[in-house]
C-alpha positions as CSV (number, residue, x, y, z in Angstrom):
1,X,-5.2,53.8,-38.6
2,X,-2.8,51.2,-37.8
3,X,-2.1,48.2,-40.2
4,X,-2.5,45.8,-37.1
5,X,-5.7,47.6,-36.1
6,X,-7.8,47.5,-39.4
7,X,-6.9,43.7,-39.5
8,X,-8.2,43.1,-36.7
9,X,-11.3,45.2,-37.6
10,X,-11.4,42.8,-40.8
11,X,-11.4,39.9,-39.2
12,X,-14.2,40.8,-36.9
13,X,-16.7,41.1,-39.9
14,X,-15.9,37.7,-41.0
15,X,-17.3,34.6,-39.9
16,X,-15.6,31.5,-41.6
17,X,-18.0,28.0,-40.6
18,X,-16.9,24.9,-41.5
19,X,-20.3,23.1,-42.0
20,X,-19.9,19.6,-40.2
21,X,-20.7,16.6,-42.2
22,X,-24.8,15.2,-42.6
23,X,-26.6,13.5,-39.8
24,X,-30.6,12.1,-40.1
25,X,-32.7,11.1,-37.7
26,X,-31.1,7.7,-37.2
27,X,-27.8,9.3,-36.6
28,X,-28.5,12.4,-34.9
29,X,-27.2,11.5,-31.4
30,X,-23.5,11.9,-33.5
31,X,-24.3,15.4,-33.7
32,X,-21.8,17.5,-31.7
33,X,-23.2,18.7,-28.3
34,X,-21.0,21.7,-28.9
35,X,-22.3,25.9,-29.5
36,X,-23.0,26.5,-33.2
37,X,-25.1,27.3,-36.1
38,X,-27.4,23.9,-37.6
39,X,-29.1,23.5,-41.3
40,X,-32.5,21.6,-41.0
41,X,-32.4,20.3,-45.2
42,X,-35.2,18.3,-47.6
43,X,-32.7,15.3,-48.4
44,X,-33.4,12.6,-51.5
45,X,-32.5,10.1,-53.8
46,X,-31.4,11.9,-57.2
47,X,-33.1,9.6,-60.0
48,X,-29.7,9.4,-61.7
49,X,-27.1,8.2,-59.6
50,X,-29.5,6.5,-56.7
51,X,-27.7,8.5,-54.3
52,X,-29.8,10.4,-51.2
53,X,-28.9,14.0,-51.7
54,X,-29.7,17.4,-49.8
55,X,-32.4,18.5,-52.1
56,X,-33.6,22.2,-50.4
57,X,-32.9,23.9,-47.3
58,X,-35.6,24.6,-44.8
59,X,-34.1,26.1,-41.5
60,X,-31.4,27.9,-39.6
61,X,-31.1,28.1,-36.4
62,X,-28.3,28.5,-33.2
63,X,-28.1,27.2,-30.2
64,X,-25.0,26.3,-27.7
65,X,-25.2,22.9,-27.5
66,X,-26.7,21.8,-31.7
67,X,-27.4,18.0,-30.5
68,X,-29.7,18.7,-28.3
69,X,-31.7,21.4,-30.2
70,X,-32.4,19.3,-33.1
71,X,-33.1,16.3,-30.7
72,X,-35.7,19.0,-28.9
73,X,-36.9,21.4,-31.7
74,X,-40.3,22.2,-31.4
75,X,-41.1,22.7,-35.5
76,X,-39.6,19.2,-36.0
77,X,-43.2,18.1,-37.4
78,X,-43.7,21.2,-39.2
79,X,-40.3,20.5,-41.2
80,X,-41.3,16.8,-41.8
81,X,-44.7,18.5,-43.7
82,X,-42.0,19.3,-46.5
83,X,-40.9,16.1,-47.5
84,X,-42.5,13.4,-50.1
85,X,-42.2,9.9,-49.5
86,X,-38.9,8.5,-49.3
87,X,-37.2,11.7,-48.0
88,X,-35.7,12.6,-45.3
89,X,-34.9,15.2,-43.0
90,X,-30.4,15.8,-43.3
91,X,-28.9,18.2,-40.5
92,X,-25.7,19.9,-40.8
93,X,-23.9,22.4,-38.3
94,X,-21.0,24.8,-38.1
95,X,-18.9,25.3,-35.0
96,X,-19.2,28.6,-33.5
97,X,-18.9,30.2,-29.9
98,X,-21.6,32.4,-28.5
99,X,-20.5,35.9,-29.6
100,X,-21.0,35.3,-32.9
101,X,-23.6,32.3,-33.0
102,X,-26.6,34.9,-33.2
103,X,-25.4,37.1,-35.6
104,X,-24.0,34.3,-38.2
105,X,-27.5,32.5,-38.2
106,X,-29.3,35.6,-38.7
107,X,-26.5,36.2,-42.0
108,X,-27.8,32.5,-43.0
109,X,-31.4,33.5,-42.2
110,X,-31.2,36.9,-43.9
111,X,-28.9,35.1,-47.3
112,X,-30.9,32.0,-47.7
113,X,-34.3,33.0,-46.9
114,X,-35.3,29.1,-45.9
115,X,-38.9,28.4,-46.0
116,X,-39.5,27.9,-42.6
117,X,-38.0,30.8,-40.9
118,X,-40.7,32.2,-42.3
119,X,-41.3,33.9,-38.8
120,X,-37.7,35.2,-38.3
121,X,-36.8,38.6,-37.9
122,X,-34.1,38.1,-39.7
123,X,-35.6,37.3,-43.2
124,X,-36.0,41.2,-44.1
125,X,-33.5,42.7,-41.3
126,X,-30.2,42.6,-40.5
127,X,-29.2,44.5,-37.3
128,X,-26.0,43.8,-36.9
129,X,-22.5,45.2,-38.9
130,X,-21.9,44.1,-42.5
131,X,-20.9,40.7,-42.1
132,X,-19.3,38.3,-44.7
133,X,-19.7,34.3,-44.5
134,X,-17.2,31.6,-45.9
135,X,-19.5,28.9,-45.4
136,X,-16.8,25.5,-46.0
137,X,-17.2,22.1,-45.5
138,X,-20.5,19.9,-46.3
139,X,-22.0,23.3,-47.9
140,X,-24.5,21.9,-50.3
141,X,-27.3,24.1,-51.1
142,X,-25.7,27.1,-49.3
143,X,-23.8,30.1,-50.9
144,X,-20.0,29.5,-50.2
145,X,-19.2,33.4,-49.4
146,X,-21.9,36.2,-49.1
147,X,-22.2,39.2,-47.6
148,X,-25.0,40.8,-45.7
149,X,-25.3,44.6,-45.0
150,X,-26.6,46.1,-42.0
151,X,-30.6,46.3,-42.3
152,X,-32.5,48.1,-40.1
């Protein structure tokens, strides 16, 4: 096997986000309209520093244009039933074309386990190649690299 080739076959199995800033409800139509993954997180105020934080994530999900799937989701109330008073719903996204956008939210899905993707597939199955993520960027409360295995 060629040097050039099993690059190449390397690169395929890695998908490398970079997880775009935090938007809430007030600033969601900032959101790119462009294809990628989006995190749906529990945000807060830490009691030390004062400071709304992401606090827990609660979904994962694709979509090619991220704006207007959050603006449109239909479990938007069910994710609000997660939060206490004074918190808020934070979103996050990562850049990524359709070849790839289903299979590196079903690697988030399958790593992270959020609560509600309870109904995913994806939670105890993994159907495509062993895949790694390099999650960079605004990646709080998500593993920086992980790899998932091919789970039938």
């Amino acid at each position: 096997m060629s040097e050039r080739f099993m690059l190449s076959s390397i690169s395929n199995d890695l998908l490398s986000p970079e997880m775009l800033g935090y938007w809430n409800d007030a600033s969601l139509r900032d959101v790119p309209d462009d294809s990628g993954i989006y995190c749906v997180f529990r945000a807060a105020t830490d009691p030390e520093t004062n400071v709304m934080e992401v606090q827990q994530l609660l979904y994962v999900g694709e979509h090619r244009n991220v704006r207007y799937a959050l603006q449109h989701h239909p479990d938007n109330e069910k994710w609000r039933t997660y939060l206490q008073p004074g918190e808020e719903l934070w979103y996050s996204m990562g850049l990524c074309g359709h070849a790839n956008r289903e299979r590196l939210a079903a690697a988030m899905i399958y790593a992270h386990k959020p609560r509600c993707n309870a109904a995913s597939e994806y939670l105890d199955h993994y159907p495509f190649p062993e895949t790694t993520v390099h999650i960079y960027g605004k990646k709080h409360k998500l593993q920086s690299i992980f790899t998932v295995e091919h789970r039938p």
